[in-house]
C-alpha positions as YAML, in Angstrom:
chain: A
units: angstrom
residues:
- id: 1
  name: UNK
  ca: [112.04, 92.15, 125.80]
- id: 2
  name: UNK
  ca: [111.82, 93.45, 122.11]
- id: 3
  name: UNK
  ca: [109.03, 90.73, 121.07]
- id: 4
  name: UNK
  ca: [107.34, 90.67, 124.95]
- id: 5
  name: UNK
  ca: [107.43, 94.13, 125.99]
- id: 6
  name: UNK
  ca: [108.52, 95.94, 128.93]
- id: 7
  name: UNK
  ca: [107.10, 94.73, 132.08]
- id: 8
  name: UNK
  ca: [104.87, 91.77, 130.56]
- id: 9
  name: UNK
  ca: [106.19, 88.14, 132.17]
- id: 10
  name: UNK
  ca: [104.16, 86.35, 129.86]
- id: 11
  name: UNK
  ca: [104.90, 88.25, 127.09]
- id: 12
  name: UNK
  ca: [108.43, 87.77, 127.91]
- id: 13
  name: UNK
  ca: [107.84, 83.65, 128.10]
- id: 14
  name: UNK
  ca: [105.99, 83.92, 125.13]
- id: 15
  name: UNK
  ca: [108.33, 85.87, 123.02]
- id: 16
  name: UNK
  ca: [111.38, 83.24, 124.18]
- id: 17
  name: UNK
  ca: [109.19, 80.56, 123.10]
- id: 18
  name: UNK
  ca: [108.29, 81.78, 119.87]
- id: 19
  name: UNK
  ca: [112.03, 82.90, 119.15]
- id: 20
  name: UNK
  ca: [113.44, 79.31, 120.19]
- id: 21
  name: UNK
  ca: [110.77, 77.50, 118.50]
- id: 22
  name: UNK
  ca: [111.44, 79.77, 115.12]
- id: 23
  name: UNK
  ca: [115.06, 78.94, 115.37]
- id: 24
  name: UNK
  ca: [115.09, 75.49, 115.61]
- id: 25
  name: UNK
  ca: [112.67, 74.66, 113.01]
- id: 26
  name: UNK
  ca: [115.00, 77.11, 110.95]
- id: 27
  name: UNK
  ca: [117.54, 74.92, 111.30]
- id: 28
  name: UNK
  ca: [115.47, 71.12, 110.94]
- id: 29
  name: UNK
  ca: [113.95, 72.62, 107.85]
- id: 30
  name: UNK
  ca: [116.41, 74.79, 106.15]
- id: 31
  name: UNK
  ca: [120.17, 74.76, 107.95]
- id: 32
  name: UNK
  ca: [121.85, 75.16, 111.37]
- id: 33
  name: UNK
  ca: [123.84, 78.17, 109.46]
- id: 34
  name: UNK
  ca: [120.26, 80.32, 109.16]
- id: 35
  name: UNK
  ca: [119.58, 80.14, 113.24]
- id: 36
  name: UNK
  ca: [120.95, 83.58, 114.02]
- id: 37
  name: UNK
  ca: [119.78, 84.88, 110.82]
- id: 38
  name: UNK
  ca: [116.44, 83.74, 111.28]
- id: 39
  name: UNK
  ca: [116.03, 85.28, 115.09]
- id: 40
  name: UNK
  ca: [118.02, 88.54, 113.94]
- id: 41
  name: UNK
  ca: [114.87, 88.68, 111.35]
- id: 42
  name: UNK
  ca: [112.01, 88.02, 113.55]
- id: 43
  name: UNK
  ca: [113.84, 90.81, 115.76]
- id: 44
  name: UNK
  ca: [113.41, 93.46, 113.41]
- id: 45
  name: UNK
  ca: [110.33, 92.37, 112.11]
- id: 46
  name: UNK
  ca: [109.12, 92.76, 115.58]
- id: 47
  name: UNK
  ca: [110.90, 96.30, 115.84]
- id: 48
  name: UNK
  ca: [109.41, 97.67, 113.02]
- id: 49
  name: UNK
  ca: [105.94, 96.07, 113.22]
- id: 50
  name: UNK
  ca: [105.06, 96.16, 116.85]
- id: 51
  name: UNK
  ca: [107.71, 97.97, 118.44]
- id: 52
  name: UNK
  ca: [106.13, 97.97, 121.96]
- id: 53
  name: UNK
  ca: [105.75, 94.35, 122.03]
- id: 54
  name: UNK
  ca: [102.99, 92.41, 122.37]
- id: 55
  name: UNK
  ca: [101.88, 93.74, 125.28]
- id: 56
  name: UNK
  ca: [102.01, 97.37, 123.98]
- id: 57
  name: UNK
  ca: [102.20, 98.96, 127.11]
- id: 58
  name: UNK
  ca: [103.89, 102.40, 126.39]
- id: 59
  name: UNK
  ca: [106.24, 103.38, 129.45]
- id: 60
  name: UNK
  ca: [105.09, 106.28, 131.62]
- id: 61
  name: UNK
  ca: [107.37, 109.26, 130.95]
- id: 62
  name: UNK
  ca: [108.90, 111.59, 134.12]
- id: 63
  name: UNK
  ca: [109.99, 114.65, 134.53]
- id: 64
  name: UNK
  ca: [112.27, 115.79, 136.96]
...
């Protein structure tokens, strides 16, 4: 949901793949130790870069 945004399916399958993919070649390349590491950093890269996700949908606010 962080790397999709909210309400976006393929963003959602896209983000999973990307994450996935960026952890496994993290740990053929470098080790299997750096998997977590590597998806905890593409996390808050994601947070602080494009924190509504690729879709970048902002959620509709309501007041009661």
């Amino acid at each position: 949901m962080i790397i999709g945004g909210v309400g976006s399916y393929r963003g959602l399958m896209f983000g999973a793949l990307l994450l996935a993919s960026a952890q496994h070649l993290a740990a053929f390349y470098i080790d299997t130790k750096w998997m977590d590491a590597v998806a905890y950093i593409i996390l808050i890269l994601f947070l602080i870069w494009k924190p509504l996700g690729f879709s970048g949908l902002r959620l509709k606010k309501i007041d009661i």
